[in-house]
N, C-alpha and C positions, 0 to 999 in steps of 0.2 A: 647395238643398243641405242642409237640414234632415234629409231623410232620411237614416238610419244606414246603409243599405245604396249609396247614392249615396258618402257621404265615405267608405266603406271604397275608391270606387273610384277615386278622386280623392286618393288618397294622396301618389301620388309629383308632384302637379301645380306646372307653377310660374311665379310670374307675372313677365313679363319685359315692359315696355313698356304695362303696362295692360292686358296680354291675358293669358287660360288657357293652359297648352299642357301633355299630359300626360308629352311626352315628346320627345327633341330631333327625330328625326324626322318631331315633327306642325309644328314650326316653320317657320314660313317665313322663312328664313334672311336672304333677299336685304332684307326689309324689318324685321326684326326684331334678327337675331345682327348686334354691334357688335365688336369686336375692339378695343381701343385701343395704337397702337405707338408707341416713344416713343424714342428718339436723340437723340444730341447732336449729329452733323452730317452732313456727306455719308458718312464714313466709315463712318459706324453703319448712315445708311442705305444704304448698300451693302450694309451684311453681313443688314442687314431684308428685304432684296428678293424673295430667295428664298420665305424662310418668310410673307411678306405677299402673296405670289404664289398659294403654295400654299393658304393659306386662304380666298384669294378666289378661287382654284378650286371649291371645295366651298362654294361660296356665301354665306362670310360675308363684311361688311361692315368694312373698316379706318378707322378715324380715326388721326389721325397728328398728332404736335406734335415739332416738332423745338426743340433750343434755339438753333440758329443761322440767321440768315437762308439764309446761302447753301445749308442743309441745309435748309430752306425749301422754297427754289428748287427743291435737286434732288428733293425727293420729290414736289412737283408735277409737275415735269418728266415723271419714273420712273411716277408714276398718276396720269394727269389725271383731273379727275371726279369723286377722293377729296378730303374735309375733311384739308386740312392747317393748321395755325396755328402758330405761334411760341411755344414755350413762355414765361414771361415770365422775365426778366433775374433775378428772387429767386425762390426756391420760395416758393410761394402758393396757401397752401390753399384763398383764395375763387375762383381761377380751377380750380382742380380740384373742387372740386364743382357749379361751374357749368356745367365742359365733361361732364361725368357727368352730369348734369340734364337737358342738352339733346341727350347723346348716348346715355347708355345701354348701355356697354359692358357687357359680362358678364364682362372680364377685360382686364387693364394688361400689356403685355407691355415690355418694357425692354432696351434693347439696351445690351452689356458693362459698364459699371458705373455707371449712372446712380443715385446712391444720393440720391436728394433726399429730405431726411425727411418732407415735406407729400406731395408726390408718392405714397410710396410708403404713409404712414400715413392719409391719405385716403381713397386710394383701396381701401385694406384694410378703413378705417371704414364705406366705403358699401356694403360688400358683396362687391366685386370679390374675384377672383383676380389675386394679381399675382406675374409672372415674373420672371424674367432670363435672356436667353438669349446667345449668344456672352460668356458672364461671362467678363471676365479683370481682371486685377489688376497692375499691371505692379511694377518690382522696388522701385524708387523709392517708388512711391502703398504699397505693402503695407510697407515698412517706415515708413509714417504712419499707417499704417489700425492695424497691429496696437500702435502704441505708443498708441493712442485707440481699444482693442476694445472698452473697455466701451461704447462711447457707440456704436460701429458693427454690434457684435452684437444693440442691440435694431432698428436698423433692418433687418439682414435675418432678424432674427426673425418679421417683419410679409411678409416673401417667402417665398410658397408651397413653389417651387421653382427653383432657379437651376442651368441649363445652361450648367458652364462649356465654352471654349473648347478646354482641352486638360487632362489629368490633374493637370498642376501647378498651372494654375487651380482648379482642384475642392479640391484641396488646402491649398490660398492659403483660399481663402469658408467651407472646416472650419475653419482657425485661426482666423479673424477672427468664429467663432459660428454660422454657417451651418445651420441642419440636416438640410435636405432639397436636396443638390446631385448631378449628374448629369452625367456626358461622353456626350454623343451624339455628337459631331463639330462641324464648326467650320463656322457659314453663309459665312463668307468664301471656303471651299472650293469650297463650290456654285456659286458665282458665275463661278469658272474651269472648271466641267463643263460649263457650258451649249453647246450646237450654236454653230458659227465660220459663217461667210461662208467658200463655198468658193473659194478663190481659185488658181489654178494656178501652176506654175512659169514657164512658156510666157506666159503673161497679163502678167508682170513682164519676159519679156525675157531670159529662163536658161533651162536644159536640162538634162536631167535628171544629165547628166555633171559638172553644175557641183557643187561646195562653197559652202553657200550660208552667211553668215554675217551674222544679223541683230542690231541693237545699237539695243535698246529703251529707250524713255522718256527720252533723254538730254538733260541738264540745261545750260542755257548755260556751267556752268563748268568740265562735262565737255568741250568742245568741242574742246578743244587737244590732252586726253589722246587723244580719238578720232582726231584728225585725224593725229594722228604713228603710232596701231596701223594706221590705212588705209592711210597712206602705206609702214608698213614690210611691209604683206601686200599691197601689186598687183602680182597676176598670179596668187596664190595660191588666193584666193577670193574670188569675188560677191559681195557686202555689199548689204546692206536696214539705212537709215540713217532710225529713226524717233523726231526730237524730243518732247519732252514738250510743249513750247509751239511749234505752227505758226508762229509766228513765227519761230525758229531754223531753217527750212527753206531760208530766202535765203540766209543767210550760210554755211551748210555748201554750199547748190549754190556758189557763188562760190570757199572755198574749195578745192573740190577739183577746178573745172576748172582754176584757177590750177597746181594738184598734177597737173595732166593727165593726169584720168582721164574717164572717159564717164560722164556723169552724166543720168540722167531724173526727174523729179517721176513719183509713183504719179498723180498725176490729171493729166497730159500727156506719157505714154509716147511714148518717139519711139525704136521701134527696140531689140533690145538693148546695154544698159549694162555697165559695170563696177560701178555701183554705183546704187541705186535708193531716192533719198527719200520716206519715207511720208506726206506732205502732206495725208491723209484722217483722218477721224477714224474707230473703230470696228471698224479694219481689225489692229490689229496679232497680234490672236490667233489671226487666218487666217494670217498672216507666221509667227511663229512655227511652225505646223502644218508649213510646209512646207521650215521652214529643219534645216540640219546643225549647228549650233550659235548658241547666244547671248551676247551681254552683257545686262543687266537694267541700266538706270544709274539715276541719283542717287545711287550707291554710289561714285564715285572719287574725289567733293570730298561735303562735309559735308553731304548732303541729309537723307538717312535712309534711301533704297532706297524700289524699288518693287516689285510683284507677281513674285516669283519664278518663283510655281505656273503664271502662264499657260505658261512656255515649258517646263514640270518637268512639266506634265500630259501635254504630247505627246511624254516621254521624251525631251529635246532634251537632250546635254548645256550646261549653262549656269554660266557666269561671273558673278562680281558681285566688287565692289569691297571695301575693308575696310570702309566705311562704311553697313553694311547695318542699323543699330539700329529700324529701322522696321520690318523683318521679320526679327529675329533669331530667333523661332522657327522658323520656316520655315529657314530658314539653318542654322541646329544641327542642326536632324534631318538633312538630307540632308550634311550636314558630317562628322556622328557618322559615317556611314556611308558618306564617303569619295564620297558622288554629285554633289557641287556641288563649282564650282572658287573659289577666294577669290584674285584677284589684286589685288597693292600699286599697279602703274601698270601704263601703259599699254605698257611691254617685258616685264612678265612677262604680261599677255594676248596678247601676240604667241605669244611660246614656248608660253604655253597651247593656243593654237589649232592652233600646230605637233605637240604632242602630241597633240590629241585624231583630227588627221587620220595618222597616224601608228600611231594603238591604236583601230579603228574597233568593238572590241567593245565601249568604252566602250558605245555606246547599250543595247547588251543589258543590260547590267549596271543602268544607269540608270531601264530601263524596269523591272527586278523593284521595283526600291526604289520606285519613282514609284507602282506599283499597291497595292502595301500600304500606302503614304501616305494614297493616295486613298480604297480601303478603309475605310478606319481611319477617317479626318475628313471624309471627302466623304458626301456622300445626309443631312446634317443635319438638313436642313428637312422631309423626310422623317418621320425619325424623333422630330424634337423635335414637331413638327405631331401626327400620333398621341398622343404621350406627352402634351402639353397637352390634347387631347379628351378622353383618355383621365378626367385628373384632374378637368376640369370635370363630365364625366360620373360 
């Protein structure tokens, strides 16, 4: 490499693992390019799946530290075969350059605000590229962050670039010092696109004449509110009845033969039903596909709500309780514009569901708002995937 006409050729080369490479495409990814993804729990790694999908499509390698066990578990679960570990209990610079040491990443990826100052200043020290992707800020955490900006604006001063989750995010990580932040859409999105299990109408035990009316994720102390809207809609419309905990699937079949109606388990269909428990796991986003309307629960007693989008993707119209703080954005957009229904108990989701069959263009209407939604914040991993090769590159 002495010769002057060799190093003019060798310009752009670069050394990654102890080897040459003059360009990403000479690389061999599969043994080489390292990815590191980093979450706080199952929830992060939820919203990582996507975009740690897609990059291990195109053949790079992920390592993964979660800082809670059971976010642990699931990302083992979700990629068997990848290095996952436990981030540790304190931010710890000696276990961050020793996971860099033995792994090799070529860039730190971070899901929504994981702002640990070893973490993120380490790994900037050793060379990396470090992310943020699904950035958000919630209302609570941002009016602490910004009353302590000076001390939060040098940590994401050491962050490349942060993808927040929605434009108010973006705008939240400019106050608090941010420089380089970006709205590509939201990976939480992505994860409600994904292809259902096709499951039929016919397969459940209904026909295609029915009103079909499913009431998702429902929480043990939702159980009463449910049980009095079922009781006040039989005859009205077929109900798909899918707890959050399998366990609450006994006690709802008990109480509604007592309420005498026909009741079937999804995994021991016996003929059709008046009402049909989902006792499976995996299953309820093919439910939703094929239902006339929904409830979404953890919203009628103090939970915090759950995935709205599943049953808002396939233009279903859908109800949810007042206690939706867990997906309050999601909630306000389609609020703002009059597509989501917000019921107090369990007699104003009767009359709900009264009107929606009643005004049956609701779904047309539903479905314009649902596609610009989707638009808008869906294909993230997509686009944020590109935009980080792009920068590494």
């Amino acid at each position: 490499m002495q010769d002057a006409s060799i190093r003019k050729k060798i310009g752009n080369i670069r050394l990654i693992e102890g080897k040459f490479y003059r360009d990403w495409k000479d690389l061999n990814f599969e043994n080489s390019m390292k990815i590191w993804f980093h979450a706080a729990s199952v929830g992060e790694i939820g919203a990582l799946k996507p975009l740690i999908k897609r990059f291990m499509e195109e053949g790079f390698e992920p390592v993964i530290t979660v800082y809670t066990r059971s976010g642990v578990r699931h990302a083992g679960e979700a990629f068997p075969g990848i290095t996952v570990r436990k981030y540790p209990f304190l931010d710890n610079p000696f276990f961050v350059r020793k996971w860099i040491k033995n792994h090799h990443p070529v860039a730190l990826i971070i899901a929504e605000t994981e702002l640990w100052p070893f973490l993120i200043g380490t790994a900037k020290a050793a060379g990396l590229r470090v992310f943020i992707v699904n950035g958000r800020i919630s209302d609570r955490t941002f009016r602490t962050y910004y009353s302590l900006r000076w001390f939060f604006s040098r940590i994401l001063d050491r962050v490349d670039r942060i993808y927040a989750k929605s434009d108010k995010h973006r705008r939240r990580f400019i106050l608090l010092g941010a420089g380089d932040v970006k709205f590509l859409g939201d990976l939480k999105v992505d994860s409600v696109m994904t292809p259902v299990k096709e499951i039929s109408r016919y397969e459940l035990g209904f026909s295609s004449d029915d009103n079909i009316l499913t009431f998702g994720s429902i929480r043990s102390r939702e159980i009463p509110h449910v049980l009095d809207a079922v009781r006040r809609l039989k005859g009205l419309v077929k109900m798909v009845i899918a707890p959050r905990h399998l366990k609450n699937a006994k006690t709802l079949m008990e109480e509604l033969k007592q309420a005498g109606f026909s009741v079937s388990l999804r995994s021991k269909l016996e003929g059709p039903s008046d009402i049909v428990i989902l006792d499976t796991m995996g299953e309820l986003r093919s439910i939703y596909r094929i239902s006339d309307m929904a409830f979404v629960g953890g919203t009628l007693e103090n939970y915090g709500g759950h995935n709205v989008l599943e049953p808002l993707f396939f233009s279903i119209p859908t109800m949810v309780g007042k206690f939706h703080w867990n997906v309050k954005e999601q909630v306000d957009y389609f609020k703002r514009r009059k597509a989501i229904f917000i019921v107090e108990d369990s007699q104003e989701l009767v009359e709900t569901v009264r009107f929606i069959l009643k005004n049956p263009t609701i779904r047309r209407y539903i479905n314009e708002i649902s596609r610009k939604y989707f638009s808008t914040y869906g294909n993230a991993s997509g686009r944020i995937y590109r935009d980080i090769l792009n920068y590494i590159e």
